[in-house]
C-alpha positions in Angstrom: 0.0 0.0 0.0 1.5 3.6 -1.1 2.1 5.8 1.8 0.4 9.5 2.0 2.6 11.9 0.6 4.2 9.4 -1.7 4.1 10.0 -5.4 3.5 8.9 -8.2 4.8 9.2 -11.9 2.6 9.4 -15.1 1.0 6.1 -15.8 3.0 4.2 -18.4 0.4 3.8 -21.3 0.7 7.8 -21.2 4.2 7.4 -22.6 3.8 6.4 -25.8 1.1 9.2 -26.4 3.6 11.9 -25.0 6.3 10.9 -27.7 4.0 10.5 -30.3 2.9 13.9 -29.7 6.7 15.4 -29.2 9.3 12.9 -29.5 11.3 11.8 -26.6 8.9 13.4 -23.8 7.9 10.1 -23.0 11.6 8.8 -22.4 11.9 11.6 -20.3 9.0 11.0 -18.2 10.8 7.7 -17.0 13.4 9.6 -16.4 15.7 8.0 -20.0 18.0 10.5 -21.3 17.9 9.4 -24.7 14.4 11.3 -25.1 17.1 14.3 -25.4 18.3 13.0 -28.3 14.6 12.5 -29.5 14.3 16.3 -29.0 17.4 16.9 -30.8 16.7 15.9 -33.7 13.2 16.6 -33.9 14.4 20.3 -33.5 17.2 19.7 -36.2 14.5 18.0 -38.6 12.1 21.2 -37.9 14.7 23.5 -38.5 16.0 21.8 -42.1 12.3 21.4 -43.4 11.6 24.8 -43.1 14.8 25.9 -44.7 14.4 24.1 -47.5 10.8 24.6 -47.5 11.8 28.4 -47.7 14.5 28.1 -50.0 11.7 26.2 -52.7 9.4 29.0 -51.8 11.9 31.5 -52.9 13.4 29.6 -56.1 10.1 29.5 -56.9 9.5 33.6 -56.3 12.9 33.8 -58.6 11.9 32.1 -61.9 8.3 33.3 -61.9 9.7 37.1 -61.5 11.9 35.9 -64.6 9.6 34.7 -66.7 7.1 37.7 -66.0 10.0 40.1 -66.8 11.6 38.8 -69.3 10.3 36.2 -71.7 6.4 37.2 -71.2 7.0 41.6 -70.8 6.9 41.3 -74.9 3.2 40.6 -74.7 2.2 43.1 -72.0 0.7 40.1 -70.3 -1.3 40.5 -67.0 0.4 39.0 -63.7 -1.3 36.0 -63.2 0.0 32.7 -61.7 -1.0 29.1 -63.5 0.0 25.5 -63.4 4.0 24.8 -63.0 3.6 22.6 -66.1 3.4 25.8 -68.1 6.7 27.1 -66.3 8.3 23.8 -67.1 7.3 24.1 -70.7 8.9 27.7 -70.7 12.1 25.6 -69.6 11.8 23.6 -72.3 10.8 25.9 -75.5 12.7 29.3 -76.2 9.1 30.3 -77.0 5.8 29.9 -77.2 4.5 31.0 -81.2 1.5 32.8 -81.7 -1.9 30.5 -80.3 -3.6 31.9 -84.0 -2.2 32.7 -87.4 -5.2 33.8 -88.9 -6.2 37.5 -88.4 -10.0 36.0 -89.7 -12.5 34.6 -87.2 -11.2 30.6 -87.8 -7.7 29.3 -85.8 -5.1 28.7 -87.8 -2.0 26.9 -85.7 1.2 28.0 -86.3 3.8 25.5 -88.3 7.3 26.5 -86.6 7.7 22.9 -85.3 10.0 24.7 -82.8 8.0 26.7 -80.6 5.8 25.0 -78.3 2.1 25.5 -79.9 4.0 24.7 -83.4 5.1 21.5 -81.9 1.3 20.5 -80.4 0.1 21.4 -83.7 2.6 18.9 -85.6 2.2 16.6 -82.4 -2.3 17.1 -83.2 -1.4 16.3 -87.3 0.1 12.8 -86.6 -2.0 11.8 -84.1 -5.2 12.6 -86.2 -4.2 13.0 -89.8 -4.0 9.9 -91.7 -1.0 11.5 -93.9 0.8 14.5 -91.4 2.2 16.0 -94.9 -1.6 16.7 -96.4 -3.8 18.5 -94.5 -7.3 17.2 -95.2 -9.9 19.5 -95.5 -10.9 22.1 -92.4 -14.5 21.0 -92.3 -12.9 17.3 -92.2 -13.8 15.4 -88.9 -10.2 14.8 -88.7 -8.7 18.0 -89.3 -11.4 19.2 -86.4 -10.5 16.4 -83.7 -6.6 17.5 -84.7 -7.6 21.5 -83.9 -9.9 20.6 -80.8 -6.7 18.5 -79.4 -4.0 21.8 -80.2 -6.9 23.9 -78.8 -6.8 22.7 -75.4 -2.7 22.0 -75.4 -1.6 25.6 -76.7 -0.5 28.1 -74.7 -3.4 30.7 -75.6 -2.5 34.8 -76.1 -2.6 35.9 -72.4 0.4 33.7 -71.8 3.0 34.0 -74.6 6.3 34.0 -74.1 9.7 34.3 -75.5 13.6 33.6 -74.6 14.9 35.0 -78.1 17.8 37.3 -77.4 17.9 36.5 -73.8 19.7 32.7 -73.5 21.5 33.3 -70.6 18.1 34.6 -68.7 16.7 31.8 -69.9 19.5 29.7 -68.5 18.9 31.6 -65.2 15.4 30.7 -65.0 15.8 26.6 -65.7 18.3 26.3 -62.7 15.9 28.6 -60.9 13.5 26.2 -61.8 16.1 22.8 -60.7 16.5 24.5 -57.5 13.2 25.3 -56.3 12.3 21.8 -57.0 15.0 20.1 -55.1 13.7 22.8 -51.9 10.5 21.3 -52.2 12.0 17.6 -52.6 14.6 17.9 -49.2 11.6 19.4 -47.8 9.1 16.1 -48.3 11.9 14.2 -47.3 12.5 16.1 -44.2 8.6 16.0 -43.7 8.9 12.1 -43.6 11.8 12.2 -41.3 10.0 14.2 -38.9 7.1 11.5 -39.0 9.5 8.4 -38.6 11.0 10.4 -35.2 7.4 10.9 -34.0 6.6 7.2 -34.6 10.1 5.8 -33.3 9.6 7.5 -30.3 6.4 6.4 -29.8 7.8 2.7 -30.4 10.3 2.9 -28.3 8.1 4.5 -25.6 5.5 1.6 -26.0 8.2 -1.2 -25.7 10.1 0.1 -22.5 6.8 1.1 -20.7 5.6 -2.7 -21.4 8.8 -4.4 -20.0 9.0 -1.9 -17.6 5.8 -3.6 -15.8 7.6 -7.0 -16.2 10.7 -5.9 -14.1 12.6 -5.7 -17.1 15.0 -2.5 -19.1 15.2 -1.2 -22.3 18.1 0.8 -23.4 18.1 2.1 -26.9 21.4 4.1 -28.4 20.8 6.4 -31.5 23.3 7.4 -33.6 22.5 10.6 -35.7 24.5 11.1 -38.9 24.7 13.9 -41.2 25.1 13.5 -45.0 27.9 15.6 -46.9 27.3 19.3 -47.2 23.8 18.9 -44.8 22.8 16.3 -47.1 20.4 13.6 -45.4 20.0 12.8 -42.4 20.4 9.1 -40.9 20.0 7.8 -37.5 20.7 4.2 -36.4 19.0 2.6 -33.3 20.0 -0.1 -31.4 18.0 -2.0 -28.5 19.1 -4.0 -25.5 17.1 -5.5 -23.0 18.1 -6.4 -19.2 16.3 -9.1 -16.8 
């Protein structure tokens, strides 16, 4: 029978819950110091995902600034954000071409197979023309399945763009592009990371409360490593139990 006055720690099924909520807390309330090393790197896994969550964010700031003010100022165009496969295809294409040829009420695709909506109009005659060298007649049902399919591919007039006289810028804006990506990527890693700590923790917590009931002790060293220039990070853990 307890004494009055004596007291009591948390109950152990509370541990697990702790450390899945904030790793290592419920090491620490058995009184383990590796739930400091829990903290640690839950701290240092914070502190790297929103780094490189920031740095994406900003990348990402960069080459939309450079696309706004340099291949798309030609056009007067009106600052509006859209999907990042458009950005991409800017990457990819030194321009866009005109959406329409024709100053007349129909749509006439452009033929410069190098510009992007030149290359979805060639891409629209061989998947729907029988022969890609004739063009069959307008009022065709092929010729109109081949325009319907460049229609909703090309990049229309309110988002034209062009890199012509400006390589290096458009140099620029691909790495800007690389780099924003591979914020965003460390980040989602960094995100899992965080996740695998929480449900480590929570393990670990679980399996030394249980034995703990049964007389018995876990001890668990962690080994943290850091890859090359703040690369990935590792841990190793290792578990002994004494009777």
């Amino acid at each position: 029978m307890p004494q009055a006055g004596d007291r009591r720690g948390p109950p152990t099924w509370l541990r697990p819950i702790a450390s899945l909520i904030l790793p290592g807390t419920g090491q620490l309330m058995a009184g383990q110091d590796r739930g400091a090393v829990y903290l640690a790197v839950e701290g240092l896994l914070l502190i790297r995902f929103f780094s490189f969550q920031s740095e994406g964010k900003h990348q990402g700031e960069q080459y939309r600034d450079l696309a706004f003010t340099i291949a798309r100022a030609p056009y007067d165009p009106v600052l509006s954000d859209t999907a990042f496969s458009y950005f991409e295809k800017m990457g990819k294409y030194v321009e866009s071409g005109p959406f329409d040829t024709d100053e007349g009420p129909g749509l006439a695709p452009p033929d410069d197979p190098h510009s992007y909506n030149g290359d979805q109009w060639e891409l629209a005659k061989q998947t729907f023309f029988a022969n890609p060298d004739s063009i069959p007649d307008i009022n065709s049902e092929e010729y109109q399945r081949a325009l319907a399919f460049y229609r909703d591919r090309a990049v229309g007039p309110n988002f034209q763009w062009s890199w012509r006289n400006a390589g290096l810028e458009q140099d620029l804006y691909r790495r800007t592009i690389e780099n924003s990506d591979e914020g965003y990527r460390q980040a989602t890693q960094h995100l899992g990371l965080l996740l695998a700590n929480h449900l480590i923790s929570a393990i670990d917590a679980f399996i030394s409360a249980r034995l703990s009931r049964n007389g018995r002790e876990v001890q668990v060293g962690t080994t943290v490593l850091s890859g090359p220039r703040g690369g990935q990070l590792q841990w190793f853990t290792t578990v002994s139990v004494s009777f």
